[in-house]
C-alpha positions as CSV (number, residue, x, y, z in Angstrom):
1,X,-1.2,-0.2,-13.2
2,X,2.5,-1.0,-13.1
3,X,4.0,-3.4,-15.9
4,X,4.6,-6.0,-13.3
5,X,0.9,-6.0,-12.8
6,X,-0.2,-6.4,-16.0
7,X,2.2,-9.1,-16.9
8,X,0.6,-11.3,-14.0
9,X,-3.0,-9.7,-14.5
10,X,-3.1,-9.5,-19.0
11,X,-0.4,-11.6,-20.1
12,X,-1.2,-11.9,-23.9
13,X,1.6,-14.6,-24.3
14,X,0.7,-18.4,-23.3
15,X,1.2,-18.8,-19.3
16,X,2.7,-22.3,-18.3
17,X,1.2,-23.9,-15.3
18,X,3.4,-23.8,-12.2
19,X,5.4,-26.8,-10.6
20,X,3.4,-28.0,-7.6
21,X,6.6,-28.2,-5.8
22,X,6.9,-24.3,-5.5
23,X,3.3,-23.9,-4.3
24,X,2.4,-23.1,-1.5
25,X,-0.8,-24.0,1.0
26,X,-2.7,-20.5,1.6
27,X,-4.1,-22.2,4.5
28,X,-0.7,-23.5,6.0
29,X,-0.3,-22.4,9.9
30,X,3.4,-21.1,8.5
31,X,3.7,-19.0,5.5
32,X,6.9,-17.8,4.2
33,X,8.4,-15.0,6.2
34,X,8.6,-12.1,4.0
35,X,8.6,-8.3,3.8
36,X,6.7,-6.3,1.4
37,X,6.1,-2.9,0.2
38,X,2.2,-1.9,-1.6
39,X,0.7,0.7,-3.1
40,X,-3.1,1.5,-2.5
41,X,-5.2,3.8,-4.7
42,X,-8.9,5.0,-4.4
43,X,-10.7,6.6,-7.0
44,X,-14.5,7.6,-6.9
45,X,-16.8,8.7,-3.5
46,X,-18.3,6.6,-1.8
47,X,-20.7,6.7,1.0
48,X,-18.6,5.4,4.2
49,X,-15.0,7.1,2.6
50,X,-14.0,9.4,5.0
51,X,-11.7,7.5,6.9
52,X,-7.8,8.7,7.5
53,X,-6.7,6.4,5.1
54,X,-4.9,8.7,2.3
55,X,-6.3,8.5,-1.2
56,X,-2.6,7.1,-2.3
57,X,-0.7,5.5,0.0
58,X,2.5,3.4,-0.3
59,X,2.8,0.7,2.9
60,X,5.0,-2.0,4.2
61,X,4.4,-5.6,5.6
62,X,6.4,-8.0,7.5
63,X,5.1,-11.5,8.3
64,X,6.4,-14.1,10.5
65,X,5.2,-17.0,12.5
66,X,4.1,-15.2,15.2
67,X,4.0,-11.5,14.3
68,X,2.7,-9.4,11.9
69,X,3.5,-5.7,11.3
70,X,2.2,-3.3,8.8
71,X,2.9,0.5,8.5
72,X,2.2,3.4,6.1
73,X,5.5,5.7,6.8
74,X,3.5,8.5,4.8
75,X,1.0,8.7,7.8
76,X,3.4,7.9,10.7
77,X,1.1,4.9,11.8
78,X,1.6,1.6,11.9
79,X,0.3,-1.5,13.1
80,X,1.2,-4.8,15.3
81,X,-0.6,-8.7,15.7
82,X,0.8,-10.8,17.7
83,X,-0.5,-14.5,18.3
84,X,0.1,-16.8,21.5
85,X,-1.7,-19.9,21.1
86,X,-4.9,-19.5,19.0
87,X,-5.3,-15.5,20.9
88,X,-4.4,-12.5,19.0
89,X,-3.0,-9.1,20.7
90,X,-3.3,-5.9,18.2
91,X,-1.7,-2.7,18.6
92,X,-2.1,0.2,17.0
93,X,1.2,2.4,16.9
94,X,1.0,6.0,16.6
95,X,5.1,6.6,16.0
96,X,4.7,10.3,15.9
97,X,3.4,10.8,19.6
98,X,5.2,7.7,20.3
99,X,2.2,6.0,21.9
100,X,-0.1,2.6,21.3
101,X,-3.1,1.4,22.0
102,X,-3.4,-2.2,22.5
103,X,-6.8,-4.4,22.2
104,X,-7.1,-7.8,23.7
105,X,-8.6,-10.4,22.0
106,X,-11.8,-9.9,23.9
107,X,-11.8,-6.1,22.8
108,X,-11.0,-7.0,19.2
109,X,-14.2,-9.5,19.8
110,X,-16.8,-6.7,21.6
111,X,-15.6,-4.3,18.4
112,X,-16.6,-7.1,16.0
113,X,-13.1,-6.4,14.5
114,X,-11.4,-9.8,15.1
115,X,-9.6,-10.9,12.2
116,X,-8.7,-14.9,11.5
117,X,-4.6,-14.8,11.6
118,X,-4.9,-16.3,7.8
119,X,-6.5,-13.0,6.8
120,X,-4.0,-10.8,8.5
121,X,-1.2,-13.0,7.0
122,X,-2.4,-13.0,3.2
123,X,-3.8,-9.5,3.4
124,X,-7.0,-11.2,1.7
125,X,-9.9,-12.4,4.0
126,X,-10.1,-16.6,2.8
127,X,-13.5,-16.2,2.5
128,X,-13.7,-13.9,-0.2
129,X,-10.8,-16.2,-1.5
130,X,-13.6,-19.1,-1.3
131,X,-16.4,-17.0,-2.9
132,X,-14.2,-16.1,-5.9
133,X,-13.8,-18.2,-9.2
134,X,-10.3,-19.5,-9.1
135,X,-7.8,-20.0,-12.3
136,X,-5.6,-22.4,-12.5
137,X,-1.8,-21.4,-10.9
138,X,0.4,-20.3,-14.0
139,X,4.0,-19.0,-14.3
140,X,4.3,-15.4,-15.0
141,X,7.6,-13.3,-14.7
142,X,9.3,-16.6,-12.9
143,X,6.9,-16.7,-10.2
144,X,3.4,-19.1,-9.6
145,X,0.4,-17.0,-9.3
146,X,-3.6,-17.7,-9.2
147,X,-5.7,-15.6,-10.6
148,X,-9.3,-15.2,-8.4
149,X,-12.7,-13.1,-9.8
150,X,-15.6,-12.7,-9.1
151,X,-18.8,-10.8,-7.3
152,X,-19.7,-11.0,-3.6
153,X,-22.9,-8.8,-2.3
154,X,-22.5,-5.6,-4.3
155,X,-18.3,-5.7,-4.3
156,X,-16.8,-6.9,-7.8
157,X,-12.8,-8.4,-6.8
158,X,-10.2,-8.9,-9.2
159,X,-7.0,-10.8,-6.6
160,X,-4.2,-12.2,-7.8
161,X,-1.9,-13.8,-5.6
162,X,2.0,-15.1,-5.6
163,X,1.7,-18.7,-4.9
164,X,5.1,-19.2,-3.8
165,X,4.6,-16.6,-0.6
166,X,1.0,-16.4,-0.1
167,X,1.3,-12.3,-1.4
168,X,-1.0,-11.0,-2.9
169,X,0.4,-9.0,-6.2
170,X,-3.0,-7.4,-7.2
171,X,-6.1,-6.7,-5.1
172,X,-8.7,-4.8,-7.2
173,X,-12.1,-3.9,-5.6
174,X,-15.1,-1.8,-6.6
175,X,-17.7,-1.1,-4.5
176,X,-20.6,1.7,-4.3
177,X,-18.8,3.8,-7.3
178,X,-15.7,3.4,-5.6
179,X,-12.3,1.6,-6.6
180,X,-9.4,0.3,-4.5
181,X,-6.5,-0.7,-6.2
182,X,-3.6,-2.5,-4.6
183,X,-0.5,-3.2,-6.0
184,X,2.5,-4.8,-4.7
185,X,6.1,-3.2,-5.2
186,X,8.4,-5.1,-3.6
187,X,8.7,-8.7,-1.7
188,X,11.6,-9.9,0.3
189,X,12.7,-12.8,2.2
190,X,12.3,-11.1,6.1
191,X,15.7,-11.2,6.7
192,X,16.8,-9.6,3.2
193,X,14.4,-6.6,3.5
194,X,15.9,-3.6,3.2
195,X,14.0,-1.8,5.7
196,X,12.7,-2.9,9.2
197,X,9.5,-1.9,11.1
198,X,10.3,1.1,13.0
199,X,11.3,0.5,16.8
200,X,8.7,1.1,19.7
201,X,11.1,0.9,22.8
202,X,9.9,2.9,25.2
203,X,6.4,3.7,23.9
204,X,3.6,4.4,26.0
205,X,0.7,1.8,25.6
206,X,-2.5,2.0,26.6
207,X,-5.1,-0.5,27.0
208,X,-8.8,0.2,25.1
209,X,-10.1,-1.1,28.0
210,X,-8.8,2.3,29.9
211,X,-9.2,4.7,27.2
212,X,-12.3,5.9,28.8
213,X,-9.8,6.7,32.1
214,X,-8.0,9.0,29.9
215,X,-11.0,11.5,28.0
216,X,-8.9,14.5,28.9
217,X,-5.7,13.1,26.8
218,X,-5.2,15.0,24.0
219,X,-4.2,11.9,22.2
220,X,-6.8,10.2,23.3
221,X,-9.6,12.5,22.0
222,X,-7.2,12.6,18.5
223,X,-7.3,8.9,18.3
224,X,-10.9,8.1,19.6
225,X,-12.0,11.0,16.9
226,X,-10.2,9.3,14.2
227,X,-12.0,5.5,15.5
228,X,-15.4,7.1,14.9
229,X,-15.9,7.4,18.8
230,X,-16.1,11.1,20.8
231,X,-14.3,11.3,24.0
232,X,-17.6,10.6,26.0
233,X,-17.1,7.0,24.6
Protein backbone atom coordinates (compact mmCIF):
# COMPACT_ATOMS: atom_id res chain seq x y z
CA UNK A 1 0.00 0.00 0.00
CA UNK A 2 1.50 3.18 -1.29
CA UNK A 3 2.02 6.28 1.28
CA UNK A 4 -0.58 8.10 -0.70
CA UNK A 5 -2.99 5.45 0.23
CA UNK A 6 -2.44 5.33 3.65
CA UNK A 7 -2.52 8.94 4.20
CA UNK A 8 -6.20 9.04 2.73
CA UNK A 9 -6.99 5.38 4.15
CA UNK A 10 -5.02 5.69 8.10
CA UNK A 11 -4.41 9.16 8.62
CA UNK A 12 -3.45 9.24 12.48
CA UNK A 13 -3.49 13.18 12.38
CA UNK A 14 -6.97 15.00 12.68
CA UNK A 15 -8.65 15.20 9.07
CA UNK A 16 -10.67 18.50 8.44
CA UNK A 17 -13.92 18.26 6.75
CA UNK A 18 -13.86 19.39 3.07
CA UNK A 19 -15.49 22.72 1.70
CA UNK A 20 -18.76 21.74 -0.05
CA UNK A 21 -17.79 23.96 -2.80
CA UNK A 22 -15.04 21.48 -4.09
CA UNK A 23 -17.44 18.56 -3.89
CA UNK A 24 -18.68 16.97 -6.27
CA UNK A 25 -22.25 15.00 -7.12
CA UNK A 26 -21.21 11.16 -7.80
CA UNK A 27 -24.46 11.04 -9.40
CA UNK A 28 -23.96 14.20 -11.75
CA UNK A 29 -24.70 13.28 -15.63
CA UNK A 30 -20.97 15.17 -16.12
CA UNK A 31 -18.13 14.28 -14.03
CA UNK A 32 -14.83 15.99 -14.37
CA UNK A 33 -12.83 14.86 -17.39
CA UNK A 34 -9.89 13.24 -16.18
CA UNK A 35 -7.20 10.66 -16.94
CA UNK A 36 -5.86 8.23 -14.58
CA UNK A 37 -3.40 5.56 -14.10
CA UNK A 38 -4.20 2.33 -11.25
CA UNK A 39 -2.68 -0.42 -9.99
CA UNK A 40 -4.66 -3.77 -9.30
CA UNK A 41 -3.28 -6.57 -7.10
CA UNK A 42 -4.82 -10.08 -6.24
CA UNK A 43 -3.64 -12.21 -3.62
CA UNK A 44 -5.25 -15.61 -2.52
CA UNK A 45 -7.24 -18.42 -5.04
CA UNK A 46 -10.30 -18.22 -5.43
CA UNK A 47 -12.90 -20.39 -7.14
CA UNK A 48 -13.91 -18.31 -10.46
CA UNK A 49 -9.94 -16.78 -10.71
CA UNK A 50 -8.82 -17.87 -13.87
CA UNK A 51 -9.57 -15.13 -15.92
CA UNK A 52 -6.75 -13.19 -18.21
CA UNK A 53 -6.66 -10.55 -15.88
CA UNK A 54 -2.80 -10.57 -14.64
CA UNK A 55 -2.25 -11.03 -10.98
CA UNK A 56 -0.56 -7.32 -10.98
CA UNK A 57 -1.54 -5.08 -13.34
CA UNK A 58 -0.91 -1.28 -13.81
CA UNK A 59 -4.00 0.37 -16.13
CA UNK A 60 -5.12 3.66 -17.49
CA UNK A 61 -8.53 5.55 -17.60
CA UNK A 62 -9.84 8.41 -19.48
CA UNK A 63 -13.35 9.90 -18.91
CA UNK A 64 -15.31 12.29 -20.68
CA UNK A 65 -18.85 13.17 -21.31
CA UNK A 66 -19.45 10.86 -23.76
CA UNK A 67 -16.55 8.33 -23.84
CA UNK A 68 -14.89 6.24 -21.68
CA UNK A 69 -11.58 4.32 -22.39
CA UNK A 70 -9.68 2.08 -20.21
CA UNK A 71 -6.49 -0.05 -21.12
CA UNK A 72 -3.91 -2.28 -19.46
CA UNK A 73 -0.67 -1.52 -21.81
CA UNK A 74 0.95 -4.69 -19.97
CA UNK A 75 -1.71 -6.94 -21.78
CA UNK A 76 -2.11 -4.94 -25.12
CA UNK A 77 -5.96 -4.77 -24.47
CA UNK A 78 -8.00 -2.07 -23.95
CA UNK A 79 -11.44 -1.04 -23.81
CA UNK A 80 -14.03 1.64 -25.27
CA UNK A 81 -17.95 3.00 -24.04
CA UNK A 82 -19.43 5.16 -25.82
CA UNK A 83 -22.99 6.69 -25.04
CA UNK A 84 -25.58 8.38 -27.51
CA UNK A 85 -28.65 9.28 -25.77
CA UNK A 86 -29.36 6.94 -22.76
CA UNK A 87 -27.62 3.69 -25.32
CA UNK A 88 -24.22 2.56 -24.66
CA UNK A 89 -21.79 0.97 -27.49
CA UNK A 90 -18.68 -1.12 -25.95
CA UNK A 91 -15.68 -2.25 -27.68
CA UNK A 92 -13.29 -4.36 -26.76
CA UNK A 93 -9.75 -3.48 -28.46
CA UNK A 94 -7.35 -6.06 -28.99
CA UNK A 95 -4.26 -3.47 -30.16
CA UNK A 96 -1.86 -6.30 -30.83
CA UNK A 97 -3.98 -8.00 -33.77
CA UNK A 98 -5.34 -4.62 -34.34
CA UNK A 99 -8.92 -5.84 -34.16
CA UNK A 100 -12.34 -5.09 -31.98
CA UNK A 101 -15.22 -6.49 -31.14
CA UNK A 102 -18.15 -4.27 -30.65
CA UNK A 103 -21.49 -5.11 -28.60
CA UNK A 104 -24.61 -3.17 -28.95
CA UNK A 105 -26.59 -2.27 -26.31
CA UNK A 106 -28.92 -5.18 -26.88
CA UNK A 107 -25.79 -7.59 -26.81
CA UNK A 108 -24.37 -6.05 -23.71
CA UNK A 109 -28.28 -6.72 -22.42
CA UNK A 110 -28.60 -10.68 -23.77
CA UNK A 111 -24.97 -11.12 -21.91
CA UNK A 112 -26.40 -9.67 -18.72
CA UNK A 113 -23.23 -7.48 -18.84
CA UNK A 114 -24.77 -3.93 -19.19
CA UNK A 115 -23.24 -1.54 -17.03
CA UNK A 116 -25.13 1.88 -15.70
CA UNK A 117 -22.70 4.81 -17.42
CA UNK A 118 -22.30 5.97 -13.52
CA UNK A 119 -20.52 2.73 -12.84
CA UNK A 120 -18.29 2.80 -15.86
CA UNK A 121 -17.53 6.54 -15.01
CA UNK A 122 -16.57 6.05 -11.09
CA UNK A 123 -15.02 2.65 -11.63
CA UNK A 124 -17.37 1.69 -8.52
CA UNK A 125 -20.90 0.25 -9.16
CA UNK A 126 -23.40 3.08 -7.02
CA UNK A 127 -25.01 0.40 -5.53
CA UNK A 128 -22.35 -1.05 -3.71
CA UNK A 129 -21.67 2.84 -3.03
CA UNK A 130 -25.37 2.68 -1.42
CA UNK A 131 -24.89 -0.51 0.54
CA UNK A 132 -21.75 0.77 2.17
CA UNK A 133 -21.48 2.88 5.47
CA UNK A 134 -20.40 6.23 4.38
CA UNK A 135 -17.80 8.80 6.48
CA UNK A 136 -18.05 12.04 6.41
CA UNK A 137 -15.90 13.90 3.32
CA UNK A 138 -12.49 15.02 5.00
CA UNK A 139 -9.40 16.75 3.61
CA UNK A 140 -6.43 14.64 3.27
CA UNK A 141 -3.14 15.52 1.23
CA UNK A 142 -5.23 18.80 -0.26
CA UNK A 143 -7.81 16.82 -1.70
CA UNK A 144 -11.76 15.90 -0.37
CA UNK A 145 -12.25 12.23 -0.08
CA UNK A 146 -15.12 9.88 1.55
CA UNK A 147 -14.30 7.06 3.12
CA UNK A 148 -17.10 3.93 2.38
CA UNK A 149 -17.10 0.25 4.43
CA UNK A 150 -18.80 -2.21 4.76
CA UNK A 151 -20.14 -5.98 3.88
CA UNK A 152 -22.41 -6.90 0.98
CA UNK A 153 -23.34 -10.88 0.42
CA UNK A 154 -20.08 -12.53 1.33
CA UNK A 155 -17.68 -9.51 -0.21
CA UNK A 156 -16.12 -7.16 2.58
CA UNK A 157 -15.21 -3.44 0.63
CA UNK A 158 -13.02 -0.88 1.85
CA UNK A 159 -13.53 2.32 -1.13
CA UNK A 160 -12.33 5.52 -0.79
CA UNK A 161 -13.02 8.03 -3.22
CA UNK A 162 -11.62 11.63 -4.38
CA UNK A 163 -14.57 13.89 -4.02
CA UNK A 164 -13.38 16.47 -6.18
CA UNK A 165 -13.23 14.01 -9.51
CA UNK A 166 -15.48 11.24 -8.66
CA UNK A 167 -11.94 8.74 -8.54
CA UNK A 168 -11.74 6.34 -6.64
CA UNK A 169 -8.14 6.38 -4.69
CA UNK A 170 -8.58 3.02 -2.94
CA UNK A 171 -10.88 0.03 -3.89
CA UNK A 172 -10.22 -2.91 -1.40
CA UNK A 173 -12.24 -6.15 -1.87
CA UNK A 174 -12.10 -9.67 -0.30
CA UNK A 175 -14.10 -12.28 -1.42
CA UNK A 176 -13.96 -16.19 -1.17
CA UNK A 177 -10.18 -16.08 0.29
CA UNK A 178 -9.37 -13.70 -2.29
CA UNK A 179 -8.15 -9.95 -2.18
CA UNK A 180 -8.26 -7.25 -4.81
CA UNK A 181 -6.51 -4.29 -4.16
CA UNK A 182 -6.78 -1.12 -6.22
CA UNK A 183 -4.74 1.76 -5.99
CA UNK A 184 -4.65 4.82 -7.84
CA UNK A 185 -1.19 6.38 -9.16
CA UNK A 186 -1.86 9.14 -10.97
CA UNK A 187 -5.00 11.65 -11.96
CA UNK A 188 -4.93 14.28 -14.51
CA UNK A 189 -7.10 16.87 -15.96
CA UNK A 190 -7.82 14.99 -19.68
CA UNK A 191 -6.23 17.45 -21.50
CA UNK A 192 -2.96 17.49 -19.11
CA UNK A 193 -2.42 13.71 -19.26
CA UNK A 194 0.60 12.69 -20.25
CA UNK A 195 -0.32 9.81 -22.22
CA UNK A 196 -3.35 9.23 -24.60
CA UNK A 197 -5.37 6.07 -25.31
CA UNK A 198 -3.66 4.35 -28.08
CA UNK A 199 -5.13 5.03 -31.76
CA UNK A 200 -7.44 2.45 -33.47
CA UNK A 201 -7.61 3.98 -37.12
CA UNK A 202 -7.92 1.49 -39.31
CA UNK A 203 -8.93 -1.45 -36.94
CA UNK A 204 -11.02 -4.20 -38.01
CA UNK A 205 -14.28 -4.40 -35.98
CA UNK A 206 -16.48 -6.98 -35.65
CA UNK A 207 -19.90 -7.19 -34.44
CA UNK A 208 -20.68 -10.06 -31.52
CA UNK A 209 -23.65 -10.41 -33.33
CA UNK A 210 -21.41 -12.04 -36.34
CA UNK A 211 -18.81 -13.68 -34.41
CA UNK A 212 -20.51 -16.92 -34.95
CA UNK A 213 -19.90 -16.11 -38.99
CA UNK A 214 -16.33 -16.11 -38.30
CA UNK A 215 -15.55 -19.73 -36.08
CA UNK A 216 -12.65 -20.42 -38.39
CA UNK A 217 -10.79 -16.91 -37.36
CA UNK A 218 -8.03 -17.55 -35.52
CA UNK A 219 -8.74 -14.49 -33.51
CA UNK A 220 -11.96 -15.37 -33.09
CA UNK A 221 -11.46 -18.73 -31.43
CA UNK A 222 -8.52 -16.71 -29.20
CA UNK A 223 -11.02 -14.23 -28.09
CA UNK A 224 -14.17 -16.42 -27.74
CA UNK A 225 -11.69 -18.91 -25.61
CA UNK A 226 -10.61 -16.14 -23.48
CA UNK A 227 -14.81 -14.91 -23.03
CA UNK A 228 -15.48 -18.39 -21.61
CA UNK A 229 -17.32 -19.44 -25.01
CA UNK A 230 -15.69 -22.31 -27.64
CA UNK A 231 -15.91 -21.52 -31.24
CA UNK A 232 -19.18 -23.69 -31.60
CA UNK A 233 -20.80 -20.67 -29.65
Amino acid sequence: MSALILAVACSSHPARHADAGSVIDLSSENLPKVAAEYRTAREGEGHEHHDTIADDVTWRFWRNGQQIVIERPQLGLGELWQRDGKAIIHRKLYHADRRAIEFQEDDLRMLDTKPSWQQLALLVDEKVLEQLTAGNVEWSDNHPVREYQGKIGDSQWHIVIRMDLGLPVLIDREQDGVFEHTELLNAYELNAAPWQPTPTNGYDIIDYADLGDKEYDPFVIKVQAQMGHDHHH
